[in-house]
Structures are given as C-alpha cells and as structure tokens.
LODO-745721 format. One record per atom (N, C-alpha, C): residue number from 0; y, z, x; atom name; residue in three letters. Coordinates in Angstrom, 3 decimals, padded with zeros to 6 digits. Example, Ala and Ser with C-alpha at 12.3 -4.5 7.8 and 13.67 -1.06 7.14 Angstrom:
% residues 2
PT pos    north       up     east site code
PT   0 -005.690  007.800  013.190    N  ALA
PT   0 -004.500  007.800  012.300   CA  ALA
PT   0 -003.300  007.800  013.200    C  ALA
PT   1 -002.250  007.080  012.850    N  SER
PT   1 -001.060  007.140  013.670   CA  SER
PT   1  000.030  007.870  012.900    C  SER
% end
This chain:
% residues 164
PT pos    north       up     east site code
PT   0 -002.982 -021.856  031.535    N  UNK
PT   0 -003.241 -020.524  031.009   CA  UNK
PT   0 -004.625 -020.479  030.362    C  UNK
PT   1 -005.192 -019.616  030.168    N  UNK
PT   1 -006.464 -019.169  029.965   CA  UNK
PT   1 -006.747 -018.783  028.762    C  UNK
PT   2 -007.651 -019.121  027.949    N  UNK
PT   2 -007.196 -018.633  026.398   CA  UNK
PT   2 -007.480 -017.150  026.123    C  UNK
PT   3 -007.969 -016.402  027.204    N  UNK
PT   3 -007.647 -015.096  026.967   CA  UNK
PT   3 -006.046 -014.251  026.907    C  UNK
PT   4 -005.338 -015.184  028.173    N  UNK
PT   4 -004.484 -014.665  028.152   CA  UNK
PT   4 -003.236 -015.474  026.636    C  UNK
PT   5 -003.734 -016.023  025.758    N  UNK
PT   5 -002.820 -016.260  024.810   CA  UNK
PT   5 -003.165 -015.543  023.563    C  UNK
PT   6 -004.910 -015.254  023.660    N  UNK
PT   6 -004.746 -014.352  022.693   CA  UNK
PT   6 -004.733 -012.861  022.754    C  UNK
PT   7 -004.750 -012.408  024.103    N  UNK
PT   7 -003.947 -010.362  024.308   CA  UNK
PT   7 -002.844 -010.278  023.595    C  UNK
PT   8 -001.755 -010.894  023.648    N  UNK
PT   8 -000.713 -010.682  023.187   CA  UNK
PT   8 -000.425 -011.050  021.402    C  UNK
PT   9 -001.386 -011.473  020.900    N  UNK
PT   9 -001.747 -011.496  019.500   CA  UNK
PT   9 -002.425 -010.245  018.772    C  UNK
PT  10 -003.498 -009.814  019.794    N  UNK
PT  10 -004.706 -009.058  019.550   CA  UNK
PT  10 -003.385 -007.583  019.787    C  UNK
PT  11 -002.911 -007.351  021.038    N  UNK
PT  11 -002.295 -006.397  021.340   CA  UNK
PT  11 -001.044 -006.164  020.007    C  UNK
PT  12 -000.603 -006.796  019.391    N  UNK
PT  12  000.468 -006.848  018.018   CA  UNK
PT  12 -000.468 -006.551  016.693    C  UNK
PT  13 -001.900 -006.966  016.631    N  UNK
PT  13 -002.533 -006.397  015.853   CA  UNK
PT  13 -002.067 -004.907  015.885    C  UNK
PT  14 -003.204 -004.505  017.091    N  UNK
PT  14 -003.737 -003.427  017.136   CA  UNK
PT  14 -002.238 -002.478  017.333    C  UNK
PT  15 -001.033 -002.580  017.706    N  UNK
PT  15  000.586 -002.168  017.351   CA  UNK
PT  15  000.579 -001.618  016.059    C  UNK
PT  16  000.042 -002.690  015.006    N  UNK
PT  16  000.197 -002.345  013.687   CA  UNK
PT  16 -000.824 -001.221  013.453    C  UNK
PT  17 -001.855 -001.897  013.481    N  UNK
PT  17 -003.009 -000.723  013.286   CA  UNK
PT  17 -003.063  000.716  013.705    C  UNK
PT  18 -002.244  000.998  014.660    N  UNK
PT  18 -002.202  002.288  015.059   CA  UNK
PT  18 -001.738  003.154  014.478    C  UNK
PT  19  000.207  002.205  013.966    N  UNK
PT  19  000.845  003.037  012.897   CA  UNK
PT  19  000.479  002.861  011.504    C  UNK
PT  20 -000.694  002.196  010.934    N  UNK
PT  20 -000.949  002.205  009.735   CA  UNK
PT  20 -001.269  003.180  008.699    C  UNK
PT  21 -001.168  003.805  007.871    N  UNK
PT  21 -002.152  004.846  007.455   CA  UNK
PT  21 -003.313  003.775  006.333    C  UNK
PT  22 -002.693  002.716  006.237    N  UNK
PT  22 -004.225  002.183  005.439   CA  UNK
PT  22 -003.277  000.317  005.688    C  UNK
PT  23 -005.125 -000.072  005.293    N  UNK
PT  23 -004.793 -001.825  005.792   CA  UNK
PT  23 -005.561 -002.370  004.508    C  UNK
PT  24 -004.902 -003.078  003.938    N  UNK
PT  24 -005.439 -004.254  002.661   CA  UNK
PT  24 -005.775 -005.678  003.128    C  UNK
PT  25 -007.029 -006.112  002.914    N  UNK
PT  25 -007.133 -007.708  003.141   CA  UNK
PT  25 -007.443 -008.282  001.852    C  UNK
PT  26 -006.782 -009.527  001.797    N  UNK
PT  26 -006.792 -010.418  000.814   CA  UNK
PT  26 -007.435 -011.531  001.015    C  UNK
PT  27 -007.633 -012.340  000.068    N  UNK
PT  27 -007.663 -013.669 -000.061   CA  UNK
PT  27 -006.419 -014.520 -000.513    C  UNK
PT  28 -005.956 -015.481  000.149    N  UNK
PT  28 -004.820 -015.847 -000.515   CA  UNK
PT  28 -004.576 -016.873 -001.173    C  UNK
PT  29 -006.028 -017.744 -000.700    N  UNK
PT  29 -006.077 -019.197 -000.886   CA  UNK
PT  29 -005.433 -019.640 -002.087    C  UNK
PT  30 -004.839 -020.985 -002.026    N  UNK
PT  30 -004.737 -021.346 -003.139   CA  UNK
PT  30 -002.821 -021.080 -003.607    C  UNK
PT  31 -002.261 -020.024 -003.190    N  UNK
PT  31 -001.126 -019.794 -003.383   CA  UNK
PT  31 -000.223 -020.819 -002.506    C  UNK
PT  32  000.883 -021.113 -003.877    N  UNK
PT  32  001.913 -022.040 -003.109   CA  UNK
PT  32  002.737 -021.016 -002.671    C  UNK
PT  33  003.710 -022.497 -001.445    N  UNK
PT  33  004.500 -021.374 -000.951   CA  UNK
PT  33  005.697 -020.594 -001.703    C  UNK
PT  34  005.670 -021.368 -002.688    N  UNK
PT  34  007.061 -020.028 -003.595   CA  UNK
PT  34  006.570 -018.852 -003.778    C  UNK
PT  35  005.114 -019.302 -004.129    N  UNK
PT  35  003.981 -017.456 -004.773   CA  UNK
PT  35  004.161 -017.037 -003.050    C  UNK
PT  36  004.005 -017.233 -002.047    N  UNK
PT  36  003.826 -016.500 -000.859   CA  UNK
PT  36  004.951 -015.837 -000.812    C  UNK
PT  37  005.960 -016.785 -000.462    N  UNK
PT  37  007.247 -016.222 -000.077   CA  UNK
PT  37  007.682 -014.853 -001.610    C  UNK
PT  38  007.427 -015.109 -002.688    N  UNK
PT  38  007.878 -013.739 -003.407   CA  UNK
PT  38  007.037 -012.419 -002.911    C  UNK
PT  39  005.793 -013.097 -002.278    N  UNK
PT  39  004.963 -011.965 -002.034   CA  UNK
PT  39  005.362 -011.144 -001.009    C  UNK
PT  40  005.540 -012.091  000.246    N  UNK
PT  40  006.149 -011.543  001.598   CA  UNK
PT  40  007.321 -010.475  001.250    C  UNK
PT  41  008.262 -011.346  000.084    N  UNK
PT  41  009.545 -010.902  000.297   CA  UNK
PT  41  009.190 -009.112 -000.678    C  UNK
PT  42  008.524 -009.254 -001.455    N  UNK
PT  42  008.088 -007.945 -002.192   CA  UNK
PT  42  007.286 -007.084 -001.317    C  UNK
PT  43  006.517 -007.246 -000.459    N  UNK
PT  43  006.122 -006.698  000.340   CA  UNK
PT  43  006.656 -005.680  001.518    C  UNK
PT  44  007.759 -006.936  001.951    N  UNK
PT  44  008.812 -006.397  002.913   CA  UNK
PT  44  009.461 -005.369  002.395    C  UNK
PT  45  009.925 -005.553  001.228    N  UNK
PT  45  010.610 -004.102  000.274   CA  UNK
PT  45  010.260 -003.375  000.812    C  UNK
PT  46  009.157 -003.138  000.345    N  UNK
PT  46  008.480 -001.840 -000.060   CA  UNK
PT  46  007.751 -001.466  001.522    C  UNK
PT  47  008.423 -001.930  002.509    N  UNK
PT  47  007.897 -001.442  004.140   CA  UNK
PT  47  006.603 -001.668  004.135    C  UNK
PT  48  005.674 -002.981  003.871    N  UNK
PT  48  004.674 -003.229  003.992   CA  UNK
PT  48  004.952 -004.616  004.884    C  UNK
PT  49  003.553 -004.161  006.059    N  UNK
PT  49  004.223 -005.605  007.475   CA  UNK
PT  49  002.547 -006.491  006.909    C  UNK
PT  50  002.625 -007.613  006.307    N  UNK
PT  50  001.646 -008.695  005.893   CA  UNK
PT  50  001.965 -009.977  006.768    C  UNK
PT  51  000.268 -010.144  007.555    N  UNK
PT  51 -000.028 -011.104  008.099   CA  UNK
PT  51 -000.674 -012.045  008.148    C  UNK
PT  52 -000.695 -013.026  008.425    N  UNK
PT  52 -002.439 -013.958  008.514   CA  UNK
PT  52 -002.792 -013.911  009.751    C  UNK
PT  53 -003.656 -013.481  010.327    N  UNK
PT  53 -004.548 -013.599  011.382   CA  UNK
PT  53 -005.837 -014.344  011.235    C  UNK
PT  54 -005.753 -014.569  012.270    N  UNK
PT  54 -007.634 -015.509  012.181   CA  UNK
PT  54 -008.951 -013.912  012.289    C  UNK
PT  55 -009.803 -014.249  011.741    N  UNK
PT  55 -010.429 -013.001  011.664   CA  UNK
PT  55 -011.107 -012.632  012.813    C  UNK
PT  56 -011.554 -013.316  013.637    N  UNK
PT  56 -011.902 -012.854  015.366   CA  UNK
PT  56 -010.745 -012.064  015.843    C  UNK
PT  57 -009.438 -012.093  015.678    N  UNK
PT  57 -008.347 -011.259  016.142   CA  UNK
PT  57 -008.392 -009.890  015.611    C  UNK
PT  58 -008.686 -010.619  013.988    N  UNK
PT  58 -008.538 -008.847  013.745   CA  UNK
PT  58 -009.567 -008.038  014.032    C  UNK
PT  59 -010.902 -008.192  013.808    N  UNK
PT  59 -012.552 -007.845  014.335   CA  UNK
PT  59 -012.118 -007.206  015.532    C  UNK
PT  60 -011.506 -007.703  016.761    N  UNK
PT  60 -011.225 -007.031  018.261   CA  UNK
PT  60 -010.340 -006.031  017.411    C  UNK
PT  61 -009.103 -006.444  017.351    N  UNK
PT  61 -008.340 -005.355  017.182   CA  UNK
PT  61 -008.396 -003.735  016.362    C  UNK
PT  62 -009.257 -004.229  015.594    N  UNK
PT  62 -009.594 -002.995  014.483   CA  UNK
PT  62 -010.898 -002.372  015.253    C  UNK
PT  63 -011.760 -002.969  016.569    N  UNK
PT  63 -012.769 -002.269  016.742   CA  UNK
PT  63 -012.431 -000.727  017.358    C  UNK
PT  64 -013.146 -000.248  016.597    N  UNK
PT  64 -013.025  001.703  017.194   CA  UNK
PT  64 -012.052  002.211  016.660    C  UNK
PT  65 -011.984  001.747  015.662    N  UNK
PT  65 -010.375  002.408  014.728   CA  UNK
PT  65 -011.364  002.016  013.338    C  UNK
PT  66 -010.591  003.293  012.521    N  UNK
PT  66 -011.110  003.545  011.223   CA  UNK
PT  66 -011.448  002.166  010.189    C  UNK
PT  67 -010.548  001.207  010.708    N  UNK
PT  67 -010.528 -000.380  010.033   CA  UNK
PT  67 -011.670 -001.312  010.471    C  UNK
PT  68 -012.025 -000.902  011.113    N  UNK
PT  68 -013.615 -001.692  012.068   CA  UNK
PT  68 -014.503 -001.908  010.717    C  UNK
PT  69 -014.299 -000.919  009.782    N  UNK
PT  69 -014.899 -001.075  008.351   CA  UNK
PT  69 -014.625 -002.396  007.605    C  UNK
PT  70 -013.846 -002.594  007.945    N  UNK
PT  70 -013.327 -004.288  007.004   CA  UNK
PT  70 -013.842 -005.362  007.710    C  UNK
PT  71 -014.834 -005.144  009.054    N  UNK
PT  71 -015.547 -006.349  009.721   CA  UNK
PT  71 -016.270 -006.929  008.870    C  UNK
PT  72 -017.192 -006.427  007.481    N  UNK
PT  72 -018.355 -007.869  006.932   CA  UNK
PT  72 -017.209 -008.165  005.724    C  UNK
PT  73 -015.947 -008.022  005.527    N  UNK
PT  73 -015.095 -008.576  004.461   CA  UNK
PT  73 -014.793 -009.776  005.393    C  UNK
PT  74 -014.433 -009.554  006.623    N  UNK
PT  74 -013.384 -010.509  006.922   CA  UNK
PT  74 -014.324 -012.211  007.197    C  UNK
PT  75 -013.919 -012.794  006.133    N  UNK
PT  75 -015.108 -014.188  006.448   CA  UNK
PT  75 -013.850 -014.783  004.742    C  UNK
PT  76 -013.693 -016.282  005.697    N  UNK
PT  76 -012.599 -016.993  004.971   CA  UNK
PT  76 -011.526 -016.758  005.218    C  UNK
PT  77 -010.525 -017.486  004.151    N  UNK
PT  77 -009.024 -016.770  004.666   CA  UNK
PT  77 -008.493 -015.689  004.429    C  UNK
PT  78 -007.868 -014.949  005.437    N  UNK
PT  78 -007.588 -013.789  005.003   CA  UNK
PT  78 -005.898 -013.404  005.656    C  UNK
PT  79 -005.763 -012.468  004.655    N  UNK
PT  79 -003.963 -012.228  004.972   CA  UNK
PT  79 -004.717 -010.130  005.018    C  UNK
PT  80 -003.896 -009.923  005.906    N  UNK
PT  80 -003.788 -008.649  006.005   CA  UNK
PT  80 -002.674 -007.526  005.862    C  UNK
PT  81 -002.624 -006.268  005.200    N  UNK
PT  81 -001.404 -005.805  004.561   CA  UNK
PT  81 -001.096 -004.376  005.151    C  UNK
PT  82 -000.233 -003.945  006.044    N  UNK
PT  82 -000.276 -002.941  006.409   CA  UNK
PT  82  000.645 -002.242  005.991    C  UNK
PT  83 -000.092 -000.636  005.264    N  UNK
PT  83  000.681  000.371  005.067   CA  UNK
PT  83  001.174  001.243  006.033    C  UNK
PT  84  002.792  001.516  006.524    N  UNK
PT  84  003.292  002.215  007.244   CA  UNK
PT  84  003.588  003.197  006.902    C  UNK
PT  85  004.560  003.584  006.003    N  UNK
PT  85  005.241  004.643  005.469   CA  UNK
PT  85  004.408  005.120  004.408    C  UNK
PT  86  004.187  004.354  003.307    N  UNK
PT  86  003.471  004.758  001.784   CA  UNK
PT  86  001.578  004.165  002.422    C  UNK
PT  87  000.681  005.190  002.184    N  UNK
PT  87 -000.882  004.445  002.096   CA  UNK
PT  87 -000.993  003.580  000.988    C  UNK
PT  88 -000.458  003.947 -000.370    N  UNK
PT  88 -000.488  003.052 -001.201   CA  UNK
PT  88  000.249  002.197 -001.613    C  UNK
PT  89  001.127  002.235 -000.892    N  UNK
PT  89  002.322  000.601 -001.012   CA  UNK
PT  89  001.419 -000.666 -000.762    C  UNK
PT  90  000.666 -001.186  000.052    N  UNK
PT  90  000.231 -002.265  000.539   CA  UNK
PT  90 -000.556 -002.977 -001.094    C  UNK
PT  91 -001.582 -001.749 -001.293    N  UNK
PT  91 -002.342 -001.942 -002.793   CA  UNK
PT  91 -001.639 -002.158 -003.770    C  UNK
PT  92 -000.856 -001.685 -004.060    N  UNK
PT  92 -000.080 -001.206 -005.127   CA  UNK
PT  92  001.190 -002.817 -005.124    C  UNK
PT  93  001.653 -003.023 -004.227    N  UNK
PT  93  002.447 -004.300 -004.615   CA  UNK
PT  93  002.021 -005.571 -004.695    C  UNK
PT  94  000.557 -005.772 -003.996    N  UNK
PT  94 -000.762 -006.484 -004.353   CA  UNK
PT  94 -001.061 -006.605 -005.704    C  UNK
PT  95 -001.458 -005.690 -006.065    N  UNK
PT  95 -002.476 -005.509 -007.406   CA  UNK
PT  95 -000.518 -006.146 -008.676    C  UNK
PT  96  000.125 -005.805 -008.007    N  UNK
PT  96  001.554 -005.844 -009.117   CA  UNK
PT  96  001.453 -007.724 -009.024    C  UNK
PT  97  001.368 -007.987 -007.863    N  UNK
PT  97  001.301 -009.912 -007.607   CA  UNK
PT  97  000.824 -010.049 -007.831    C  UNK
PT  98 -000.440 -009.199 -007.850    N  UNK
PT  98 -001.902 -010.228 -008.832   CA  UNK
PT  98 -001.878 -010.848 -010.151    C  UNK
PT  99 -001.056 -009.559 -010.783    N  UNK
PT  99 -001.124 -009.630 -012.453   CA  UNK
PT  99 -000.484 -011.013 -012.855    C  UNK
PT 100  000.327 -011.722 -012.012    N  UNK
PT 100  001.125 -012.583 -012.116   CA  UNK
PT 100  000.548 -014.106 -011.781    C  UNK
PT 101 -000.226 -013.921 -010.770    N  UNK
PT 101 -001.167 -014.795 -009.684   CA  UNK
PT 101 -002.568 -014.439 -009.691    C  UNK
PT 102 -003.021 -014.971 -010.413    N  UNK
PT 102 -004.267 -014.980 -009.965   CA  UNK
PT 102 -005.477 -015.386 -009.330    C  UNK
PT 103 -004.314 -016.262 -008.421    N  UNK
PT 103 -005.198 -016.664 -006.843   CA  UNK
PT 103 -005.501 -015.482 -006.155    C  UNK
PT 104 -004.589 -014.613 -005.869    N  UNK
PT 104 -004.838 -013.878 -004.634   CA  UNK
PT 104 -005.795 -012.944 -005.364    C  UNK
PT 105 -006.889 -012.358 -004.378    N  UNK
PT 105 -007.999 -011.703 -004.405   CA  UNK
PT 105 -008.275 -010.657 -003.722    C  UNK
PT 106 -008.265 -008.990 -004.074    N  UNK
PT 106 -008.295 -008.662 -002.730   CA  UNK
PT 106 -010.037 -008.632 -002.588    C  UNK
PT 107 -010.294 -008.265 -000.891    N  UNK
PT 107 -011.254 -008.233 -000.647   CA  UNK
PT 107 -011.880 -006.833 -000.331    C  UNK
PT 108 -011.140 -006.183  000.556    N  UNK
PT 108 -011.294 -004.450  000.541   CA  UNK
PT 108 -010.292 -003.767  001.567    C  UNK
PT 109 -010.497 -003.061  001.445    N  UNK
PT 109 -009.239 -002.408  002.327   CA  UNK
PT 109 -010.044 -000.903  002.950    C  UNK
PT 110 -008.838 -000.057  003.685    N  UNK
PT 110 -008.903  000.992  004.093   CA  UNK
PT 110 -007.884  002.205  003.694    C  UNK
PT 111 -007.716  002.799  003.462    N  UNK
PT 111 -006.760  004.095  002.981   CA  UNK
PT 111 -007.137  004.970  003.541    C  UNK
PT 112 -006.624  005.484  004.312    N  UNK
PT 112 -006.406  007.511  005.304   CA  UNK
PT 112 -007.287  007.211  005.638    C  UNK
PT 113 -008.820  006.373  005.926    N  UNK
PT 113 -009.592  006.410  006.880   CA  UNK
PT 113 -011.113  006.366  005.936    C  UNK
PT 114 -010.461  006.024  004.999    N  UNK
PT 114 -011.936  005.460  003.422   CA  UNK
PT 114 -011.938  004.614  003.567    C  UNK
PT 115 -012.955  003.766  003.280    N  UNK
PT 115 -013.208  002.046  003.010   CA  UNK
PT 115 -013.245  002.010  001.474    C  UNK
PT 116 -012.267  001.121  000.989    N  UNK
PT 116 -012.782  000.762 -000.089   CA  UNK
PT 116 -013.088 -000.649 -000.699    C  UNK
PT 117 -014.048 -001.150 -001.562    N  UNK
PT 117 -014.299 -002.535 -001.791   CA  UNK
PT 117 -012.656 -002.935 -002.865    C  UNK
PT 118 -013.202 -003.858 -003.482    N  UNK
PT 118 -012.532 -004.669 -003.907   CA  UNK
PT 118 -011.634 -003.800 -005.253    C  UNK
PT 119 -012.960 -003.423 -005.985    N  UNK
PT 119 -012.718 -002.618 -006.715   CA  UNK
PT 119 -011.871 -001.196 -006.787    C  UNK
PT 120 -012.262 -000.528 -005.649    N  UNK
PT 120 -011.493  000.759 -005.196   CA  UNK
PT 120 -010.359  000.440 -004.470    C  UNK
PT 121 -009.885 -000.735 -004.323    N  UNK
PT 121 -008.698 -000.964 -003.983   CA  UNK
PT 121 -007.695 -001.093 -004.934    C  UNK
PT 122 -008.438 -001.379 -006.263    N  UNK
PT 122 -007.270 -001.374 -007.394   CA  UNK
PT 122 -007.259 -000.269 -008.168    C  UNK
PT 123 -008.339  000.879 -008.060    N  UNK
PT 123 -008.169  002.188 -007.994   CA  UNK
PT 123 -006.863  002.539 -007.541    C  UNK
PT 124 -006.991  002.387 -006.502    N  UNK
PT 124 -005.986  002.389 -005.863   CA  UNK
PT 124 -004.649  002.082 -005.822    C  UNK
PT 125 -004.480  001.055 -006.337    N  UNK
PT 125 -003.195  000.665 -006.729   CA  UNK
PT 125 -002.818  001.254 -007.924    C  UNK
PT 126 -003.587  001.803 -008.695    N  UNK
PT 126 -002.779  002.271 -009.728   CA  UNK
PT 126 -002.317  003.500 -009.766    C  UNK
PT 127 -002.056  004.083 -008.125    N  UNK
PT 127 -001.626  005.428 -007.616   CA  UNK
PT 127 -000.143  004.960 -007.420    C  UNK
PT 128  000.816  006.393 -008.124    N  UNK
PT 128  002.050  006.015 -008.234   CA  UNK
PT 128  003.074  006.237 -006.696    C  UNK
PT 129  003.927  005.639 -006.334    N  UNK
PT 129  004.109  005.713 -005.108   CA  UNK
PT 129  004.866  007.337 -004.854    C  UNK
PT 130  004.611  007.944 -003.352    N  UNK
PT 130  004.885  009.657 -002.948   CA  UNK
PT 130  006.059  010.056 -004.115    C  UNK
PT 131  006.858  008.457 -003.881    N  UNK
PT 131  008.147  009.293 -004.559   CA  UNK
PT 131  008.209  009.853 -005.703    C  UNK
PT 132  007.064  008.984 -006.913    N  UNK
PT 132  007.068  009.113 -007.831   CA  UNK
PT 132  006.693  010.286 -008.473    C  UNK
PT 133  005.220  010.635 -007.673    N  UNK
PT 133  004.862  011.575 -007.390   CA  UNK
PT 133  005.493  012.612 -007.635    C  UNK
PT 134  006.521  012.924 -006.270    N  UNK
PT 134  007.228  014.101 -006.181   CA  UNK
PT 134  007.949  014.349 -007.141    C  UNK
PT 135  008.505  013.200 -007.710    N  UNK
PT 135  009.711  013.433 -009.188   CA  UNK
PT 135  009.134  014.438 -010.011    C  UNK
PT 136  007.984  013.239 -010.748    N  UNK
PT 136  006.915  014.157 -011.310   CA  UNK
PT 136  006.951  015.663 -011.251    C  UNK
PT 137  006.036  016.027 -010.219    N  UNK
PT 137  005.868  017.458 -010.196   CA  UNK
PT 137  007.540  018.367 -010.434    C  UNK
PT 138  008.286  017.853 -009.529    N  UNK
PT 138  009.633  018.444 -009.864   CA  UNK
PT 138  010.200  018.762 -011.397    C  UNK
PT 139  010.101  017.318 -011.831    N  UNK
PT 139  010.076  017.359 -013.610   CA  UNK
PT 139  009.532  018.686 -014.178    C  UNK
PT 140  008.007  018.698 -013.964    N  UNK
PT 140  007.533  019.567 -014.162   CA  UNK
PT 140  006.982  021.244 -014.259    C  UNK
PT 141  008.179  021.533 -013.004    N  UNK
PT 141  008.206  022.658 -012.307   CA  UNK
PT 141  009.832  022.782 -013.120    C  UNK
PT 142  010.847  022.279 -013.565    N  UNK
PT 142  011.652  022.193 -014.073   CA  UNK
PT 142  011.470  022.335 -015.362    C  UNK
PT 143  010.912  021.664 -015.795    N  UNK
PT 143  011.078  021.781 -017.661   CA  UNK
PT 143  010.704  023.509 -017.964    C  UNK
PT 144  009.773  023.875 -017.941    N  UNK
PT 144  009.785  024.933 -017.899   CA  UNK
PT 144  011.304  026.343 -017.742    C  UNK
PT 145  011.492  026.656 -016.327    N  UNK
PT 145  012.740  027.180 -016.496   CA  UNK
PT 145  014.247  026.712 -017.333    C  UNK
PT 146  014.207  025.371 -017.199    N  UNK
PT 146  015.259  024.910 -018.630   CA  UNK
PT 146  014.910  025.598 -019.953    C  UNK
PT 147  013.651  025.313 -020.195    N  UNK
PT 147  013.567  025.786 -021.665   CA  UNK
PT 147  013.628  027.355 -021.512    C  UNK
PT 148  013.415  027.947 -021.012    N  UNK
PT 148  013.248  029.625 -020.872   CA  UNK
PT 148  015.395  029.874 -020.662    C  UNK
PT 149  016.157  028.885 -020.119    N  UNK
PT 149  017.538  029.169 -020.348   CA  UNK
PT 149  018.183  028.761 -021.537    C  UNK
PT 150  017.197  027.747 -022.031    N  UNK
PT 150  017.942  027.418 -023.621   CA  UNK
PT 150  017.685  028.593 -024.487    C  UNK
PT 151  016.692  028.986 -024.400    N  UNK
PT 151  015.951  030.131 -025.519   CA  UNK
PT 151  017.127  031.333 -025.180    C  UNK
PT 152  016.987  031.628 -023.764    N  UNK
PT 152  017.930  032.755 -023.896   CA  UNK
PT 152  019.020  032.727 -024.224    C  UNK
PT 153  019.979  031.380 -024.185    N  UNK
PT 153  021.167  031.209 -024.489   CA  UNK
PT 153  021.643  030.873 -025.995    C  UNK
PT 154  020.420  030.273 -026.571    N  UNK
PT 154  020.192  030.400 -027.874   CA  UNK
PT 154  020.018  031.855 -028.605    C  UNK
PT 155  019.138  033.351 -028.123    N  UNK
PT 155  019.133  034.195 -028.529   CA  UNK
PT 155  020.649  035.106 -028.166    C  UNK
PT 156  021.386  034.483 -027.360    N  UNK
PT 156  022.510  035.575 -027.123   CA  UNK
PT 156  023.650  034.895 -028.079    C  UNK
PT 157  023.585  033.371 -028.807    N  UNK
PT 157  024.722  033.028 -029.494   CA  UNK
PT 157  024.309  033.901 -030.799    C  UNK
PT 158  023.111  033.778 -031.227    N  UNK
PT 158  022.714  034.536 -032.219   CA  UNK
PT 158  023.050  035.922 -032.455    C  UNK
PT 159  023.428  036.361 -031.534    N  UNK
PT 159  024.036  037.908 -031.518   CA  UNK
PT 159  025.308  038.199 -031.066    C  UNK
PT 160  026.112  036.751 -031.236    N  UNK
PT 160  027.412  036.844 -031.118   CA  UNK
PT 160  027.904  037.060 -029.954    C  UNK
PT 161  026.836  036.804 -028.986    N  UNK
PT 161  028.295  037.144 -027.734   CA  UNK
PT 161  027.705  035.798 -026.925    C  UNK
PT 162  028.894  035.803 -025.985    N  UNK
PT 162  029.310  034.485 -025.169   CA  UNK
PT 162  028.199  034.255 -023.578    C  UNK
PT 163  027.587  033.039 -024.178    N  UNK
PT 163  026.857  032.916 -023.233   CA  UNK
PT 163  027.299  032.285 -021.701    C  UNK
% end
C-alpha cells in the first residue's frame, strides 16, 4: 500500500469533523499524564466535544479551504485538537475549566463561527456561558418582571379585602 492511500482515510475523518464543526480548539498537551488525559477526554465527551491528536500535516490538508486553514502557523509541536459540534463554546470552555486544574495543557488558538482566535481570545472565550445557560438567563429575566407585577396586584387586592 502506498502511503497515500493510508493517510485519505485519516485526512478524510478529519475533514468529517471539520465540516460539522462550528468551531475547532488546538492545544498543547505535552506533559499530561494519562489520568490528566483520560479526565479530559472523558469531560470532553460530556459535553459533545470529539478531541483528537493528529499529526499536524493531517490537519494542514484537512482544514485547507475551510474557515480552520487559519490555525496553519499554530500548528507546530504537539497538538490535540477539539471539536465543537453542538455548543461553539463547549470545546473552550471545558479546556480553559482543565486548565485551572492542569497547568500543562496550553491552548494555542482556535476558531469559533469562522473567527480566528489566538491564545488569548480563546479564553475570552471560554468564559462564555454555555446556549443553555444563556437561555435560562434571559427567561429568568423576561420572568421576574411579570411575577412581581402579580405579587403587587395580589398584594393590593388582599389589602382591600377581597379574595385573590
């Protein structure tokens, strides 16, 4: 076999991921034992984030002509790559949570909806709360309001004696 044909089918599982991504995180990982990996993987997986190690010539092909082609002068050393499927900010966000703990892993930069960001704007980034939270939020907030406008009234009608 031909070493092209062993690495299509690597390159082609990249670029699988990459398509459905809405954003991709690369790290550094060096240095982490495997208990720190495996909590990472396994926290990762939670939260529907697919994390890989690829050699960086794989990913360079695979990301070329796609919004991630941006992470070509990061990728130099080892690198683990983090793909967001469902949440853009899940990948960052459970990263930056392992970091606080580990401080081997490093990120290097990533991509979100089709931004590049360095190292730095990736932990911007992470400190975005996930959709769900989000949505609570605003709900909360669109709520408190009409509650208090039914306490008041139900408070002004005991005051005048009749049954609320």
């Amino acid at each position: 076999m031909a070493k092209v044909e062993l690495k299509t089918p690597i390159i082609d599982e990249i670029k699988g991921y990459a398509d459905k991504a809405s954003s991709v995180v690369i790290v550094d990982y060096r240095g982490l034992t495997v208990e720190e990996d495996t909590r990472l993987r396994k926290s990762l997986r939670e939260a529907g984030v697919v994390y890989k190690v690829y050699k960086n010539t794989y990913l360079k092909r695979a990301f070329d002509g796609t919004d991630f082609a941006q992470l070509d002068a990061n990728l130099e050393g080892p690198t683990a790559v983090a793909f967001g499927i469902d949440d853009a900010t899940a990948p960052a966000r459970v990263l930056a949570e392992f970091a606080k703990t580990c401080d081997r892993l490093e990120f290097k930069a990533g991509v979100v909806e089709g931004t590049y960001y360095d190292e730095k704007g990736i932990q911007v980034i992470a400190s975005i709360p996930s959709r769900d939270v989000l949505i609570s939020r605003l709900l909360g907030s669109m709520q408190s309001p009409i509650a208090n406008f039914a306490r008041v009234i139900k408070q002004i009608a005991e005051k005048n004696g009749e049954a609320a």
